[in-house]
Phi, psi and omega in degrees: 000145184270179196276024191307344183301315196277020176264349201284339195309310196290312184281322159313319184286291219271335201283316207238326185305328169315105212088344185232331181230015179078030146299008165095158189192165181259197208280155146170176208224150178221109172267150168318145186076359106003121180100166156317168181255042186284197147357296177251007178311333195272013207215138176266162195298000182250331152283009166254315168292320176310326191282313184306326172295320160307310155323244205324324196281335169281332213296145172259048144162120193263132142270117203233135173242131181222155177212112175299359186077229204243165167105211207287350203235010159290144180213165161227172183201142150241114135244163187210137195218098182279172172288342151263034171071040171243128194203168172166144183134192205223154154242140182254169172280167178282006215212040162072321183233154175115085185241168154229153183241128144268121193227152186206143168201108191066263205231018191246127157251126162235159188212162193241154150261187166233175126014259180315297182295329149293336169291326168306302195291345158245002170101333187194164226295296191296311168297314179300349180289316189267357161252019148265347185287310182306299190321310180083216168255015214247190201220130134328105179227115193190192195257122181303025182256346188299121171312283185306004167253330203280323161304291195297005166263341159317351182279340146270017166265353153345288187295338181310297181339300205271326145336333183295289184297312172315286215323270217248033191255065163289009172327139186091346209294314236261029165258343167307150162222138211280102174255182219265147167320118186233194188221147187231075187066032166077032139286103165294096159283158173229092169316137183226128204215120190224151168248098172320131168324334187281345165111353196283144149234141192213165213223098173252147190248130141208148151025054197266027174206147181076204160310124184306040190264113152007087195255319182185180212210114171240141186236162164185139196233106162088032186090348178239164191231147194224164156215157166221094209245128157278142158220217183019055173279132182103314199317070191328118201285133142321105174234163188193084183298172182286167184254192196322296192283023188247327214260151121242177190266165175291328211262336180306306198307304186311328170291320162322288156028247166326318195271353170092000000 
């Protein structure tokens, strides 16, 4: 499998990190009390991101839906992941076309690829036909330790990855600015708000009632727009692998192949 996978690390950085993990930013200042008097009214825009990084970097389980907008280079992800090696939801390729459906339960993987992804993943038109043809309809089931498994199930280590990152970074934080509380899918929130050197702008929603927690992350660059929304935090992922017959093994599929 190629690393294509690994662009969400790039996109997490350009989409979301500003301010919160240093992807750079211009100057501007946030004093206390700034913004609405909710919750977080009493707290600058850098003690608010410190506490929303603390959230997300704790959490034993996340959902993170991310979406790159439109063109060649789009992709999206719904995943969801616990601390107990529990993950399920789809990834797309950067290039639009092209998903895997993902189920993880310890050292257990099963992944559906599509189409677009044996083709990508083998190079040309024609092998990918014929390892979606081996496949079927059934999920790829074997140990994330497998080569033909171990990338495309890295798409649930994502969220470890960017939990990581975040956790002890603050670079940037003093350029952020707190702007007034608004609602987010009927949510209150309290917007942080930075312009990159690169001309990106971005928008962080957290949490302005209850726990300070980290909701989304909106960017925009040259006219394209990305996103990024956490939910379920704490929340134990469900998993519910394919039963026998939905599965197949690595060594079936291969044989399938083969056989043409």
């Amino acid at each position: 499998m190629t690393k294509r996978y690994g662009m969400w690390a790039a996109a997490i950085c350009t989409a979301a990190t500003v301010g919160l993990a240093g992807c750079g930013s211009e100057d501007s200042d946030d004093a206390k009390g700034k913004g609405d008097k909710g919750a977080l009214g009493g707290l600058s825009a850098q003690e608010i991101s410190k506490k929303a990084r603390g959230e997300l970097s704790s959490a034993s389980a996340l959902r993170m839906k991310a979406d790159t907008g439109s063109g060649a280079a789009a992709s999206k992800m719904d995943i969801a992941a616990d601390n107990k090696n529990n993950c399920a939801g789809t990834t797309s390729l950067p290039t639009g076309k092209g998903s895997v459906e993902v189920v993880k339960r310890g050292d257990e993987v099963w992944l559906k690829p599509d189409a677009d992804v044996w083709t990508a993943a083998t190079g040309d038109p024609k092998k990918g036909a014929v390892a979606a043809k081996a496949a079927g309809d059934r999920y790829l089931h074997g140990k994330t330790s497998e080569t033909l498994l171990k990338q495309m199930a890295s798409a649930c280590d994502e969220l470890k990855t960017f939990q990581k990152k975040i956790a002890g970074d603050n670079a940037g934080d003093e350029k952020l600015k707190k702007g007034k509380e608004t609602t987010q899918d009927g949510k209150r929130v309290l917007p942080l708000t930075a312009k990159g050197e690169d001309g990106t702008e971005t928008t962080i929603y957290v949490a302005a009632e209850g726990r300070p927690q980290l909701l989304k992350i909106a960017s925009k660059q040259n006219g394209k727009s990305s996103t990024m929304e956490f939910t379920d935090y704490g929340k134990p992922v469900a998993v519910n692998p394919p039963s026998e017959k939905q599965s197949m093994s690595v060594a079936e599929f291969k044989k399938a192949v083969q056989k043409g």
